[in-house]
C-alpha positions in Angstrom: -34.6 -44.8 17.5 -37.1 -46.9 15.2 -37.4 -49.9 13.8 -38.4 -51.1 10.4 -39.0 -54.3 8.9 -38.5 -55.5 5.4 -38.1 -58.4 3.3 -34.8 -59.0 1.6 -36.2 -58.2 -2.1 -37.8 -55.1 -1.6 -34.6 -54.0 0.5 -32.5 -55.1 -2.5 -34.6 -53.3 -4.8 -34.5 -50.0 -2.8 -31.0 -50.6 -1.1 -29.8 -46.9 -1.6 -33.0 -45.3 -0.1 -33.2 -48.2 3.7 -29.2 -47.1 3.8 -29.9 -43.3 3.5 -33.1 -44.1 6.0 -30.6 -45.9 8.2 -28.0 -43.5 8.4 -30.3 -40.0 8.1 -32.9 -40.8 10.6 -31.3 -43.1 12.9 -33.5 -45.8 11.9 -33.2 -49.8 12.5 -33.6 -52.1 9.3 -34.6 -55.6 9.9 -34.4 -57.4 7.2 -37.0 -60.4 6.9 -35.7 -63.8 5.5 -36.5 -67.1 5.1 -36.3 -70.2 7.0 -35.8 -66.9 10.2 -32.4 -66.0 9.3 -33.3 -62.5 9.7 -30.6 -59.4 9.6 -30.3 -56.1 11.1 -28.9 -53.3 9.2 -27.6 -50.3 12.0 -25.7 -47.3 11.5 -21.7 -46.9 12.0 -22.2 -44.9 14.5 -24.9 -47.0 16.3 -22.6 -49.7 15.9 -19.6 -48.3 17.5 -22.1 -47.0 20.2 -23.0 -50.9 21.1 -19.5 -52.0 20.6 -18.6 -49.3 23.1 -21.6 -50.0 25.7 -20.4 -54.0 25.4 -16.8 -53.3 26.1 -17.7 -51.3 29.2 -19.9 -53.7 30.7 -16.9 -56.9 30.1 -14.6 -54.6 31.6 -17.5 -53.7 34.5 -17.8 -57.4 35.0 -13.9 -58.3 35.1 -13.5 -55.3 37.8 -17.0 -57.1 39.8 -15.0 -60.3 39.8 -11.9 -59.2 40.9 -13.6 -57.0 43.9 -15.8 -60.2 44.8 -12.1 -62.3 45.0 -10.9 -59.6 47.1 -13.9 -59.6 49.8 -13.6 -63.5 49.4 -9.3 -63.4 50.4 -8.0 -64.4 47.4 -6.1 -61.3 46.2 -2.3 -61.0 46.6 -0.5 -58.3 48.5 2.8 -56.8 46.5 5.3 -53.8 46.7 5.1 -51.4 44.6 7.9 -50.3 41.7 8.5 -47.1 42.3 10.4 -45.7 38.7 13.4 -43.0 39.1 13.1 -39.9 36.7 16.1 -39.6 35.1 
């Protein structure tokens, strides 16, 4: 994946073609702004990609957490509910 940069009048003047650019060819858009308040323009599906990757590394850490209270003695011992099928 690529990355482009661009200030935020010539993106507003070509909005149409950075979106196709974004979406067709996987690109990156940074859009350059004043006073550093830049923006980054990404695909859906890049999006949902990240969104994914972040979810599974808070759920990787929350599993590390609870195996490093278990080595530590913290965890809690309990009987399991066993369900009849009926």
């Amino acid at each position: 994946m690529s990355m482009l940069a661009v200030n935020y009048t010539t993106l507003r003047n070509n909005l149409k073609d950075y979106c196709d650019t974004v979406t067709d060819n996987d690109e990156t858009v940074i859009v350059t702004r004043k006073d550093e308040k830049n923006v980054v323009i990404i695909s859906l599906s890049e999006y949902n990609r990240l969104m994914k990757a972040a979810r599974n590394a808070e759920y990787l850490a929350m599993i590390d957490r609870s195996m490093a209270q278990l080595e530590s003695g913290k965890g809690q011992q309990h009987e399991l509910i066993e369900v009849d099928d009926e």
